[in-house]
N, C-alpha and C positions, 0 to 999 in steps of 0.2 A: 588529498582529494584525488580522484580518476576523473579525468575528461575524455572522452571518446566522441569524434565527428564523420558520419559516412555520408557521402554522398555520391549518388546512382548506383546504392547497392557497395560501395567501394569503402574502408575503415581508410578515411584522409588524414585524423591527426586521433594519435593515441599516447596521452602523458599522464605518468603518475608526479605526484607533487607531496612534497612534505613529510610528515612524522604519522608513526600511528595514535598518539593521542598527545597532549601536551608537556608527559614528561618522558615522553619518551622520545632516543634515537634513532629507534629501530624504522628505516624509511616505507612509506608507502609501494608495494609491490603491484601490477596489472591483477594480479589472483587472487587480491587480498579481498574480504567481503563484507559487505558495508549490509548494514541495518538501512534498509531504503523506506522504512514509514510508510506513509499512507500512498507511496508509491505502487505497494501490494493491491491496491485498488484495481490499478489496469494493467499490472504484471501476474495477477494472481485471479482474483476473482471475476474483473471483466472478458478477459477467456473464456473462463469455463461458464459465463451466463450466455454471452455471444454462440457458443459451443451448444448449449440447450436450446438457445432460440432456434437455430439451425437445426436439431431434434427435435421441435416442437413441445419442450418440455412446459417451456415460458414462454411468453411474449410480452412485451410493453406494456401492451394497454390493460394487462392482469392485473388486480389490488393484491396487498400484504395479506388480505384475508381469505386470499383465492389460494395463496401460494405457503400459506403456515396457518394450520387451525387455531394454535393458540393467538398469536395475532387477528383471528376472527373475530373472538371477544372482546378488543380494545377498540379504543380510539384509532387504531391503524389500519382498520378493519378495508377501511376506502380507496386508502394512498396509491395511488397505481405505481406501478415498477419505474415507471419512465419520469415521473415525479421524483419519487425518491432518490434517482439515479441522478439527476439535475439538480439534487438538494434544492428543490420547491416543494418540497411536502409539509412545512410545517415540524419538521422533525428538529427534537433540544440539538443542539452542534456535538454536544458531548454528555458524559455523567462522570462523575470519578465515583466511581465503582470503589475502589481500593480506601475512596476515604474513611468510610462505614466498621472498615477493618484494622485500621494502624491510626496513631495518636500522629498527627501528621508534624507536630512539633518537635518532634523526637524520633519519629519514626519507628516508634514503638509497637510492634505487631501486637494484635489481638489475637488470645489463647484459644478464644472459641473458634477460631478460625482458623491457624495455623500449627503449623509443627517444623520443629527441626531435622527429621525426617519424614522418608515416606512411610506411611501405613495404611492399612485401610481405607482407613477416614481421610487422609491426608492424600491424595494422590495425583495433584497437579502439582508437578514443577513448574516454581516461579524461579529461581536461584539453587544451585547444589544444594544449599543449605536453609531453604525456603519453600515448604508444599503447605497450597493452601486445600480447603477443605473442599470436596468433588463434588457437594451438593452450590459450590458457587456458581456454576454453571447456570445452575438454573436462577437463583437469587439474579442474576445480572439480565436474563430475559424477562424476569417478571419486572425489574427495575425500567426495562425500555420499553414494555407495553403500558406500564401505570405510567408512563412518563407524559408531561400534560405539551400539545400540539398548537404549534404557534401559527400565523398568518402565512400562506402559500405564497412566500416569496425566496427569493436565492436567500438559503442559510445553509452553510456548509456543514456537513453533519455525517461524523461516522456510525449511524445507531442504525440504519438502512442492511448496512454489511456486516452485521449479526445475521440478519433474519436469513441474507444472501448464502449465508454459509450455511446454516441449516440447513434452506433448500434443496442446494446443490450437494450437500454430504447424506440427504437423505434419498435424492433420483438415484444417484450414481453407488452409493454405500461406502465411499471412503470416505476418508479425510481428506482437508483440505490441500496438507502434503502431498497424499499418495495422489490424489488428484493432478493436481500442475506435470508432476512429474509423469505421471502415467500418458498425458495427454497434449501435452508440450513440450516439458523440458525435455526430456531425455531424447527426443527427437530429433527438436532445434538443437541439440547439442551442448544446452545450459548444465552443461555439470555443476558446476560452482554454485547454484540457486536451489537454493533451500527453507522451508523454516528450521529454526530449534538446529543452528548449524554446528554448534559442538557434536552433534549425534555423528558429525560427517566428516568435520574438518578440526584440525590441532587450532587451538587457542590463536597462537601468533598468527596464525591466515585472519582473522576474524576480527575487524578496528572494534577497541575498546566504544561507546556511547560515553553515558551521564556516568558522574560520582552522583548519586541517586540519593538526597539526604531528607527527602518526605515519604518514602515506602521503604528500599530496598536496605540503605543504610549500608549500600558500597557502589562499588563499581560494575556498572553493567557492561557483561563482558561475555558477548557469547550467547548471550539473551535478550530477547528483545525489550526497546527500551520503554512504549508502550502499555501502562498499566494493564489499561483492560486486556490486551492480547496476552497480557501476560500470565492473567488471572483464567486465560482460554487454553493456557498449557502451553503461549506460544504458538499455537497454530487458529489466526482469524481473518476475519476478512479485510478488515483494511488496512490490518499492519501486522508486521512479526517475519515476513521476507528478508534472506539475506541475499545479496548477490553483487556481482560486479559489473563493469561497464560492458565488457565485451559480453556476456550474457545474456543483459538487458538490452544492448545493439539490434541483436539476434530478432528477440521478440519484436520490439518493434518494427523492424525492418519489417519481418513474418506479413504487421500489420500493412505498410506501406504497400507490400506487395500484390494486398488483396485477398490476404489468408493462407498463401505460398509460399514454402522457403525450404529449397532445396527440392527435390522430386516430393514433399510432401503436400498435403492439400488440410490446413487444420480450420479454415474457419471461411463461408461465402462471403463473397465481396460486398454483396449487395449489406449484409450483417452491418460487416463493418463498418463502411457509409452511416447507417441508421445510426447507430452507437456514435457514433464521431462528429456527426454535425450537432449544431447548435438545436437544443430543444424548447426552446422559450424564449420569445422577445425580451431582448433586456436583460438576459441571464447568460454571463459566459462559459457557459456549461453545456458538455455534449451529453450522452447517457452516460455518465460515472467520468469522461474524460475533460479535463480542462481544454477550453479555447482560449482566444486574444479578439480581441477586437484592437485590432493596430490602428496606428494614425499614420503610418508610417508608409512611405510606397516602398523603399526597400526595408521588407522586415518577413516576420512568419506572415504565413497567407491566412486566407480565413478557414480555407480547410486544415491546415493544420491543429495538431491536436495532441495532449500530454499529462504530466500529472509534474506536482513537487509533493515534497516530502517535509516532514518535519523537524527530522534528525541532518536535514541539508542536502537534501537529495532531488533530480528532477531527471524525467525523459523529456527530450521533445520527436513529435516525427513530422513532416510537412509533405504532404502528397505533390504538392506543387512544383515543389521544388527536388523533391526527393531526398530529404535533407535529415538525417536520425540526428540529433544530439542527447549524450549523456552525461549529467555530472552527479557524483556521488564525494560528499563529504562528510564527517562527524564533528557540526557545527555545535554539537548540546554538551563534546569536551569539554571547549572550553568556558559552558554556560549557557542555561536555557534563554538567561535574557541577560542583554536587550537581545533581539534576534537582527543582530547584524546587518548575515545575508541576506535579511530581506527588506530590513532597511535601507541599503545602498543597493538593494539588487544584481547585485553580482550573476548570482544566475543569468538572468533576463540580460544584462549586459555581456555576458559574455557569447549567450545566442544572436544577439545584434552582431557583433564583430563577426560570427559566422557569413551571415546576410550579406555584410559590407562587405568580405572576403570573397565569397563566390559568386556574386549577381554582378553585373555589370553596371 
C-alpha cells in the first residue's frame, strides 16, 4: 500500500509498504499505480461536473431527463442531479452487466459477444486477449434506464455515473481520458493518473488487482478490475482510474484550496462548498462525495469530505483542519471476501491516528 499525509498544504509522512501482489517480491514503489475504484467518482468525474456547473452547462437541481434524451423516456426521467449524486434517487446499487455475457461458473465467455481479437465487431478491449462486441455499450444503457427505481433514500449506487459521462463526453466531445487530462491533470502535474494505464506505463509500475475467476479467468493486471468499466473500454465514470498517492494528494489538496493549486485557478470555491456539504438529513453524503458524521471531538470535522474505493483505496481531505489523507492498496489480491479492510476498518483507523497526531 501508499499512505500519503499533508498538512497546510505541506506532504508530512509519505510511505510505501509491502509487495505488489501476494506472490510476489517485487516491493511497492511511491510511482507505482493503483486501480483506485470508485474513487474515480471525485478524482475523475466530480471535476469535470463541478467544472460544467461553473460553465453553466449543469446544475443540481436539473433531472436525468433534462441532461440525456434517452433517459427522458424512462423512469429516470425526474431524478434530479443532486439526488443522484447523494445516491437518494431510487437508483439499483449496481447490475452485473457481464453476467448476461459469460457462464459465471466457469467463466466461460459468450461467442455472441466476444472475440479473441479485435475486429470490427469486436472493438472494446476488456483484456489483451478479450474484445467484447461495440454494440454493448449501448445494451448496458438500455439495461440502466429499464432498470426498475426503488424508495428515495441513501442507496449507494454507480448507475448515475454512466449517464454523467455521457453528458460531460458529449458538452465537451472528448473522452473521459482526454478529458481529466486536458483539464486537470496535466496541470496539477498528475503525470502518473490515467485510465487504460498500460497505454502509458510498463506493466511492473501498474499493482496487479483480482485473479478474476467469474469473467476474465486471469489476472487483472493493467486493466481495470471493474466489470462494467471494463465492458466501457476502461474508460467510465465511476471507476477504471489508475493513479498514486502523490497524484491524488495534488487534486485534493486543488480541492481544499478552493479550486487553486499552484498559479492555476480550476474550479470556484463557492462549487466546491455545494458539491462537499451534506445534501440530505440523515444521508452521509455530499453531491457524489462521502462525509462522516463523527462522535468524536478529536476526529474528521463535519466539513470534511472524501471517497473509498473498492479495490482498497480512500482520499480524505478536511477544510478544517487542513488535513489531505491518501491510502491506496490492492485489497481484492488477496480476495474479494471477507473484505477485511472494511471489516476492522483500517482505513478509518488509520485517519484517526492522524487526528490524534496533530490536534492537540
Amino acid at each position: 500500500m501508499q499512505i500519503l499525509i499533508a498538512k497546510d498544504g505541506k506532504v508530512v509522512y509519505d510511505k510505501s509498504f509491502g509487495t505488489q501482489d501476494k506472490y510476489s517480491s517485487k516491493k511497492v514503489k511511491w510511482t507505482d499505480l493503483y486501480d483506485v475504484a470508485s474513487v474515480t467518482k471525485v478524482t475523475a468525474t466530480l471535476p469535470l461536473l463541478m467544472l460544467a456547473v461553473g460553465e453553466n452547462k449543469i446544475n443540481l437541481e436539473q433531472t436525468l431527463g433534462e441532461i440525456d434524451t434517452a433517459a427522458k423516456n424512462s423512469n429516470k426521467s425526474n431524478l434530479k442531479i443532486r439526488e443522484v449524486l447523494a445516491h437518494q434517487a431510487g437508483l439499483k446499487p449496481w447490475i452485473g452487466f457481464y453476467n448476461e455475457t459469460v457462464n459465471v461458473k466457469n467463466a466461460r465467455l459468450y461467442l455472441d459477444y466476444y472475440a479473441r481479437k479485435q475486429d470490427a465487431e469486436h472493438q472494446i478491449k476488456v483484456t489483451d486477449n478479450i474484445f467484447v462486441i461495440t454494440t454493448i455499450k449501448d445494451t448496458i444503457y438500455e439495461d440502466i434506464y429499464k432498470s426498475l427505481l426503488g424508495r428515495k433514500s441513501y442507496e449507494y449506487s454507480d448507475l448515475g455515473y454512466y449517464i454523467f459521462k455521457k453528458k460531460l463526453e458529449q458538452d465537451y466531445q472528448q473522452d473521459l481520458n482526454q478529458l481529466t487530462q486536458d483539464k486537470f491533470y496535466q496541470t496539477l502535474g498528475m503525470y502518473r493518473t490515467t485510465y487504460n494505464p498500460k497505454d502509458k506505463f510498463e506493466l511492473e509500475e501498474i499493482i496487479p488487482t483480482e485473479y478474476d475467476k467469474t469473467y476474465r479467468n486471469q489476472l487483472v493486471h493493467g486493466f481495470v478490475h471493474d466489470q462494467g468499466a471494463a465492458m466501457m473500454g476502461g474508460i467510465a465514470g465511476h471507476a477504471g482510474l489508475f493513479s498514486n498517492s502523490i497524484d491524488l494528494a495534488k487534486l485534493m489538496q486543488m480541492y481544499l484550496n478552493g479550486g487553486e493549486y499552484g498559479d492555476e485557478v480550476y474550479l470556484k470555491p463557492e462549487i466546491i462548498k455545494e458539491f462537499t456539504k451534506q445534501q440530505y438529513s440523515g444521508n452521509h453524503r455530499g453531491a457524489g462525495f462521502d462525509k462522516i458524521i463523527s462522535s468524536l471531538s478529536k476526529g474528521p470535522s463535519a466539513e470534511s469530505f472524501g471517497h473509498t474505493g473498492f479495490t482498497g483505496t480512500m482520499v480524505w481531505a478536511d477544510p478544517k483542519y487542513n488535513i489531505v489523507y491518501i491510502f491506496l492498496s490492492n485489497r481484492v489480491n488477496v480476495g474479494v471476501e471477507p473484505n477485511n479492510l472494511s471489516i476492522k476498518k483500517v482505513r478509518e483507523n488509520i485517519r484517526q491516528v492522524i487526528y490524534d497526531a496533530i490536534l492537540p
